[in-house]
C-alpha positions in Angstrom: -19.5 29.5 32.5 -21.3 29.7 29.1 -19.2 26.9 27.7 -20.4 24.9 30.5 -24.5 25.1 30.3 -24.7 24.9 26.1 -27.0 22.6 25.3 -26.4 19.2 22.9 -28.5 21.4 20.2 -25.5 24.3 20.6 -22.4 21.9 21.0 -23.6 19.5 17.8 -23.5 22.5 15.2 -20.5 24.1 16.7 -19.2 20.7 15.8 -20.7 20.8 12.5 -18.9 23.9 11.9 -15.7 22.4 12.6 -14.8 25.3 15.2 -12.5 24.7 18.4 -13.0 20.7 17.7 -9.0 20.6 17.5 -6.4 19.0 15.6 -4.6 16.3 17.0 -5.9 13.4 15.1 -4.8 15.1 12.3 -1.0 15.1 13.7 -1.7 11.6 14.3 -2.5 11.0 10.6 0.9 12.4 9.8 2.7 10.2 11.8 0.9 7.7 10.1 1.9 9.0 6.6 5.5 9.4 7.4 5.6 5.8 8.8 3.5 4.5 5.3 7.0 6.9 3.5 9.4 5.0 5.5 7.8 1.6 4.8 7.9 2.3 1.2 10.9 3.8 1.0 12.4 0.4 3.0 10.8 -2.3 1.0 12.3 -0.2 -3.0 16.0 0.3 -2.0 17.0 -3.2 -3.1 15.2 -2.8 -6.5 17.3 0.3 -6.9 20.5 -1.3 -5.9 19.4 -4.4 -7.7 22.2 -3.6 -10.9 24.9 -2.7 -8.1 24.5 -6.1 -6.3 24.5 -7.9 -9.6 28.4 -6.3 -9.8 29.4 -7.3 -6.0 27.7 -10.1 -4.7 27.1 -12.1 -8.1 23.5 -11.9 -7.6 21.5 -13.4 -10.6 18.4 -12.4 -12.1 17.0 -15.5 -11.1 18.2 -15.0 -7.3 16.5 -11.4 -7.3 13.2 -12.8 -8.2 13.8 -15.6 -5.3 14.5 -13.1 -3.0 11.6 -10.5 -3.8 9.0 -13.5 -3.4 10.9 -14.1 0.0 9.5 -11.0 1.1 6.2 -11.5 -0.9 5.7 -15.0 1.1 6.6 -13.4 4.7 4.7 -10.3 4.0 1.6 -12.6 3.2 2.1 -14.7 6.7 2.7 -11.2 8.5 -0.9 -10.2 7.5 -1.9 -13.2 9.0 -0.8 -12.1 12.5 0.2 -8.7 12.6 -3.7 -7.4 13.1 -4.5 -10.1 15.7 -0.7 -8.5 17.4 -1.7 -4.9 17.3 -5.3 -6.0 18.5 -4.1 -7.7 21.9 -0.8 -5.2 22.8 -2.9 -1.9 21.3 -1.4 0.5 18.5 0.8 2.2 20.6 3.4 -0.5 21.5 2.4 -2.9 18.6 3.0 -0.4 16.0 6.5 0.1 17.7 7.5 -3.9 18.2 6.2 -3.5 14.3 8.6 -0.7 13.0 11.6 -2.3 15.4 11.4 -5.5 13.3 11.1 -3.8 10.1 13.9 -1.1 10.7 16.3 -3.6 12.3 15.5 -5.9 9.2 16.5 -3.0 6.6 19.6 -2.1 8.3 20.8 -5.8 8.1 20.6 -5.6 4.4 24.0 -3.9 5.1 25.3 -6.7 7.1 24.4 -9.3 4.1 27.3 -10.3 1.6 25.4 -13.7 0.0 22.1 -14.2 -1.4 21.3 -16.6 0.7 22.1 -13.9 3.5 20.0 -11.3 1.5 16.9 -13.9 1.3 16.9 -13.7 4.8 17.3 -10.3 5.3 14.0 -9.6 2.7 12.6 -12.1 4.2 12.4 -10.7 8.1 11.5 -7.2 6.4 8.5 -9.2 5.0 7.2 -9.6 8.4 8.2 -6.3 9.9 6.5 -4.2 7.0 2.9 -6.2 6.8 2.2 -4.7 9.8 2.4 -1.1 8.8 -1.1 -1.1 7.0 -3.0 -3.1 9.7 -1.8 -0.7 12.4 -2.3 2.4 10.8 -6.0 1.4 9.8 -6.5 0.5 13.7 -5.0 3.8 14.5 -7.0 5.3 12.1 -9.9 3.4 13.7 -9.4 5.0 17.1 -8.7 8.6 16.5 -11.3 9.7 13.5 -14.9 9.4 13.8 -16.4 7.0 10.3 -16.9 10.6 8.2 -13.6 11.2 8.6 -11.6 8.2 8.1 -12.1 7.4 4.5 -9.9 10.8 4.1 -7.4 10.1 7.1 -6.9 6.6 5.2 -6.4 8.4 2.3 -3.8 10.7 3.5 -1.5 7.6 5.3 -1.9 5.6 1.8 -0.4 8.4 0.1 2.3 8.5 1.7 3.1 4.8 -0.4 3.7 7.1 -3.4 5.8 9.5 -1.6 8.4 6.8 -0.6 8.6 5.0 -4.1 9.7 8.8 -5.2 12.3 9.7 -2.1 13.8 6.2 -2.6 15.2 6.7 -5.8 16.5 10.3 -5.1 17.9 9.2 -1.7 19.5 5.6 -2.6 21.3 6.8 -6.0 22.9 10.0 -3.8 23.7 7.8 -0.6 25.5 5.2 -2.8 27.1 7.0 -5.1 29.0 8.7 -1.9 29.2 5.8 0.8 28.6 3.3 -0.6 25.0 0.3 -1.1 25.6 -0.3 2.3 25.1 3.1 3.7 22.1 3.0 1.4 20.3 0.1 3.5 21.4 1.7 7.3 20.4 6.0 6.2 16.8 4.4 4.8 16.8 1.7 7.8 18.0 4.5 10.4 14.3 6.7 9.1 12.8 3.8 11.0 14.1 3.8 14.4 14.1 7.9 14.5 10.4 7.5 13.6 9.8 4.7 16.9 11.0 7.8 18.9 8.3 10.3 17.4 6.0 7.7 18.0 6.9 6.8 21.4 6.8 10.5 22.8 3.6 11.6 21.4 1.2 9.0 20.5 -1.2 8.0 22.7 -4.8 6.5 22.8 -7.2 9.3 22.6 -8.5 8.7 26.3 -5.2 9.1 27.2 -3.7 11.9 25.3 -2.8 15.1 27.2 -3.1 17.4 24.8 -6.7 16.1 23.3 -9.4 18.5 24.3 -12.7 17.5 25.1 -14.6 18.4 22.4 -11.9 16.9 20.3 -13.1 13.4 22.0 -16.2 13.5 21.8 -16.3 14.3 18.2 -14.0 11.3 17.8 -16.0 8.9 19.5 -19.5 10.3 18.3 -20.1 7.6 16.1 -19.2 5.1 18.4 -22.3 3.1 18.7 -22.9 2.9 15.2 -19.2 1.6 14.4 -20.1 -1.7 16.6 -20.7 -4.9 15.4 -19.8 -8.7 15.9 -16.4 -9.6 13.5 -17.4 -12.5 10.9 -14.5 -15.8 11.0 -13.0 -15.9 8.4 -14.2 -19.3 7.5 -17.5 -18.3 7.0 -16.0 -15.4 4.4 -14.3 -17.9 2.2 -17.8 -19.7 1.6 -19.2 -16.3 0.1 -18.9 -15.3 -3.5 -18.3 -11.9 -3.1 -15.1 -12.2 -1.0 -13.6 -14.3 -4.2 -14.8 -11.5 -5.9 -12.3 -9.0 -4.1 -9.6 -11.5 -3.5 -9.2 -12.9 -6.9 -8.9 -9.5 -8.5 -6.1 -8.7 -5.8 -4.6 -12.0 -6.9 -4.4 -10.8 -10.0 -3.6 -7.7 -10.2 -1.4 -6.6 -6.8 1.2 -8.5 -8.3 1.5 -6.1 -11.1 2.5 -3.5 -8.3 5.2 -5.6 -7.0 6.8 -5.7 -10.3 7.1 -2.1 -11.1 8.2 -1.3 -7.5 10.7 -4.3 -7.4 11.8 -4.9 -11.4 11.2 -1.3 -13.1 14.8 -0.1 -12.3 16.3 -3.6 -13.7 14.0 -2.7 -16.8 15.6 1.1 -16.6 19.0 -0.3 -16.6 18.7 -3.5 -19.1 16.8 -1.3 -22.0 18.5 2.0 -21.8 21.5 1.5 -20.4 20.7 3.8 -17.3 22.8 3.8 -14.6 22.5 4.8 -10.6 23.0 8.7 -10.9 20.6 8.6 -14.0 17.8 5.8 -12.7 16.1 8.8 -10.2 14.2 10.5 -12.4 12.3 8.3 -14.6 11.2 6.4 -11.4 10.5 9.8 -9.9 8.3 10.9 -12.7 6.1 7.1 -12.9 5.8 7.2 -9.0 4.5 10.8 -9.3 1.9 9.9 -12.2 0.7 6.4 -9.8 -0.1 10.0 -7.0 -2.2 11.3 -9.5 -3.9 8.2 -10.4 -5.0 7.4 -7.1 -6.4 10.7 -6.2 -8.3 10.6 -10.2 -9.3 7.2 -9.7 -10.7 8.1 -6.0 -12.7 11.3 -8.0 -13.3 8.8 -11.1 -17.0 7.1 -10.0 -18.5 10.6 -8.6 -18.2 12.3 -11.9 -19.5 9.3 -13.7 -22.8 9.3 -11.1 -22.8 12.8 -11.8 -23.8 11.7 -15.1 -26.9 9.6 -13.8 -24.8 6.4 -13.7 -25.8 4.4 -10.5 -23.2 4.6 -7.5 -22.4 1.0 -8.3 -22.1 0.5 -12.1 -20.4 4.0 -11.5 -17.6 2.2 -9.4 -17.6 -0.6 -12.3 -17.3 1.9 -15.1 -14.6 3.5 -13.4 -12.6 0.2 -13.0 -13.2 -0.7 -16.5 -11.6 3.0 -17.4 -8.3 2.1 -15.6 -8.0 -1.6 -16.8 -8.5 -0.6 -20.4 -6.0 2.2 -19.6 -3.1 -0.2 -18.6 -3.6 -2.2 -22.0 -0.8 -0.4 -23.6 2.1 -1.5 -21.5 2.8 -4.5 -23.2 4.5 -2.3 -26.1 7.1 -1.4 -23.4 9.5 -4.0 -23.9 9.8 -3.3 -28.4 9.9 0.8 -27.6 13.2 2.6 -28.1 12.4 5.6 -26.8 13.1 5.4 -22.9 10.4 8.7 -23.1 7.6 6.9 -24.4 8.7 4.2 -22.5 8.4 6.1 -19.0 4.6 7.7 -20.2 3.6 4.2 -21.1 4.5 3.3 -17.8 3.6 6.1 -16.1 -0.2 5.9 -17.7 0.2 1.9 -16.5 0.9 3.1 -12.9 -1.7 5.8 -12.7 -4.3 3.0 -14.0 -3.3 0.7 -11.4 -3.6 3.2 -8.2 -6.4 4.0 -9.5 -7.8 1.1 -9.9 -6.8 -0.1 -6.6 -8.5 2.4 -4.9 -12.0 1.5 -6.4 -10.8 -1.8 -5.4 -10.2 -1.6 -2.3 -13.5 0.7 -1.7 -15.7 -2.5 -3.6 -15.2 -4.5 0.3 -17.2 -1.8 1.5 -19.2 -1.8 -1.2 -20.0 -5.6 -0.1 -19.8 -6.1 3.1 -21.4 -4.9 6.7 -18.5 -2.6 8.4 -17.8 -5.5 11.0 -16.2 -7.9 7.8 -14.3 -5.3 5.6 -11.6 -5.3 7.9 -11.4 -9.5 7.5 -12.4 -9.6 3.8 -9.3 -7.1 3.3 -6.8 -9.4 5.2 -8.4 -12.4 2.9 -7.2 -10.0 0.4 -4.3 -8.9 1.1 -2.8 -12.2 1.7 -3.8 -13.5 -1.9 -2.4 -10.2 -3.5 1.1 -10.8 -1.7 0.7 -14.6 -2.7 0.2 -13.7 -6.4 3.0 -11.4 -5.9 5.6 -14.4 -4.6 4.4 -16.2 -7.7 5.0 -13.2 -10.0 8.6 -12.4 -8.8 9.7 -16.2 -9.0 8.3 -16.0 -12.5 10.2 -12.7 -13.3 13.6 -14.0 -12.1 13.7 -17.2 -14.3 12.0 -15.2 -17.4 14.6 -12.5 -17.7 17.4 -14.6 -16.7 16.4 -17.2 -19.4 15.2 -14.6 -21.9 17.3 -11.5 -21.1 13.2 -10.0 -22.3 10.8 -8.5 -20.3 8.0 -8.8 -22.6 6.1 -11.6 -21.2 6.0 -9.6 -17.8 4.4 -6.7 -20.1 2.0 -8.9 -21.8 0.8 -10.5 -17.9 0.3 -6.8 -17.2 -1.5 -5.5 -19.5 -4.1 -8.3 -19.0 -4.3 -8.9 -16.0 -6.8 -6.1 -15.1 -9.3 -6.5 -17.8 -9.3 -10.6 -16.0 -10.2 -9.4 -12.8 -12.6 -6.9 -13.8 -14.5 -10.1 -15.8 -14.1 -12.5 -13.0 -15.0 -9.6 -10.4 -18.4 -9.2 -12.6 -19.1 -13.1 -13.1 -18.6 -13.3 -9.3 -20.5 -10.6 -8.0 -23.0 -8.7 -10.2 -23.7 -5.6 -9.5 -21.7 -5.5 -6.5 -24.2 -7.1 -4.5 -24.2 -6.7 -0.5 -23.5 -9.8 1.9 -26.3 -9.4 4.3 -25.4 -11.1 7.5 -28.2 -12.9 9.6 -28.3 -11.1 13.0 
């Protein structure tokens, strides 16, 4: 009978103290990381297999590049719609119609014998796989209160990393022994047992059986605070500081794509690496981009700790990373596939770091009600550069048989967008809405 007369004064520190609040949203954040694993892992199998296909299907460097930007192109319409999807059927069922289209299109990679067939293929996985980050940042949205989310976001967006390093210890392994089209249906399979998972436990949290109380209401004490009216996005494009996010996603996401999707082509072509030896140095750059995300995150609180303002502390920070990707464009003249793999390594540790500052600058700008929209805006114009990038990389490498030119684009890029990013929006300055 206690429990039941405390007052607000009593039940506000025992939340405080984190005592009998429960832990279910935290199960839901793992779900959410081992979907973010499996959407990684999906979307890196071709790149692997990329040398492999070049032997049985005749595919051209030229046709990989047209097929990457196949899925760049669709994942950049899928960001259009997927939110709005998830939005009007909830997470629970949209986040499953989501990972059916994705898993269904990795499996058919195993079905596929042509390019054309393969273009098709990436293309359809495009669609399924732009939903994954929309839905998991409405799931996120729902079942943490605002203190919490920044660190439930982080823990789903980690799991990008974690995929890029099973991929290339699960791919070589499955080929090797079955075959590159066992390759596409064991990583495609991780999909539909995850729908399952997702299917028996997940629930809203007014719904959930096994969510106390407490556990709500600590969810959901924010509430009020979290609302706001949603800004078109037509009245975003007009504003300065949204080209100030989106161009330096423009820019520099691209970069991403072309380590995920051209780095084991790069393995291969330089050192001669084939599919039982390619794991490891993608293991070990994939593992450095972990480390570089959680040091970037950490970067801009030690500089403020040093009496630097919170935003020039975010700047600073960004600056750190872009000037740390400069060297990269010695890659392509090394001959050391060592120095070759801490060069890269540093270059993918710079860009998850910088990426996270990036991505926490929307905030920086915007009211709460227009990150989610400014993001999208984003998003879409990172995936477009991206399309561009792996059309260019095809024809380059095909033509030149040289990935230097690739190097050179990366290693400049950053230091572009932090300049643009600056000339567009100095000092980070916040959008105030009218009410």
């Amino acid at each position: 009978m206690a429990d039941c007369v405390k007052s607000d004064k009593e039940e506000r520190a025992e939340l405080s103290t984190g005592t009998r609040i429960g832990r279910v949203r935290w199960t839901i954040c793992a779900m959410l990381f081992v979907a973010t694993s499996i959407n990684y892992m999906d979307r890196q199998v071709i790149a692997i297999l990329k040398p492999t296909l070049q032997h049985s299907i005749g595919m051209t460097d030229s046709d990989f590049g047209h097929i990457t930007a196949a899925f760049m192109i669709a994942y950049a319409l899928g960001l259009l719609i997927a939110g709005r999807f998830v939005d009007k059927v909830g997470t629970r069922i949209g986040y499953m119609v989501i990972m059916a289209i994705w898993s269904l299109s990795a499996m058919s990679h195993a079905l596929a014998n042509t390019v054309f067939e393969f273009g098709i293929a990436r293309f359809s996985l495009g669609i399924g796989e732009s939903g994954n980050f929309p839905a998991a940042i409405k799931t996120t949205a729902e079942w943490f209160p605002q203190s919490e989310r920044s660190l439930a976001t982080g823990i789903f967006n980690s799991g990008a990393n974690v995929g890029a390093i099973l991929a290339p210890i699960i791919v070589p392994w499955v080929t090797i022994r079955y075959g590159w089209h066992a390759a596409f249906l064991v990583t495609g399979g991780f999909s539909a047992l995850w729908i399952l998972w997702w299917f028996r436990n997940y629930r809203r949290p007014t719904d959930h059986p096994t969510l106390t109380g407490t556990e709500l209401r600590y969810i959901y004490e924010e509430a009020a605070e979290q609302m706001g009216p949603s800004t078109p996005w037509a009245k975003l494009l007009g504003l300065r500081q949204t080209w100030a996010f989106s161009i330096p996603k423009l820019l520099t996401d691209p970069i991403w794509w072309f380590y995920l999707f051209w780095m084991p082509s790069y393995f291969t072509a330089k050192f001669h690496l084939d599919l039982s030896h390619l794991g490891l140095p993608l293991v070990i750059v994939y593992s450095a981009s972990t480390i570089g995300s959680i040091a970037g995150g950490w970067l801009p609180e030690s500089f403020h700790r040093l009496g630097v303002s919170p935003t020039y502390a975010r700047l600073g920070a960004m600056l750190f990373c872009a000037c740390l990707v400069v060297p990269i464009f010695l890659v392509n003249y090394l001959h050391s596939e060592w120095i070759a793999i801490a060069l890269l390594s540093l270059a993918a540790a710079a860009h998850q770091g910088w990426s996270a500052n990036l991505y926490t600058t929307s905030s920086d700008m915007f009211p709460r009600s227009a990150v989610g929209s400014v993001n999208g805006i984003g998003g879409m114009a990172g995936a477009v550069g991206g399309a561009l990038l792996m059309n260019y990389a095809g024809y380059i490498v095909q033509l030149t048989h040289s990935y230097a030119s690739l190097f050179a684009i990366a290693a400049s890029a950053y230091l572009l967008a932090f300049f643009i990013m600056v000339l567009l929006a100095p000092g980070l300055k916040k959008v105030e809405f009218a009410a």
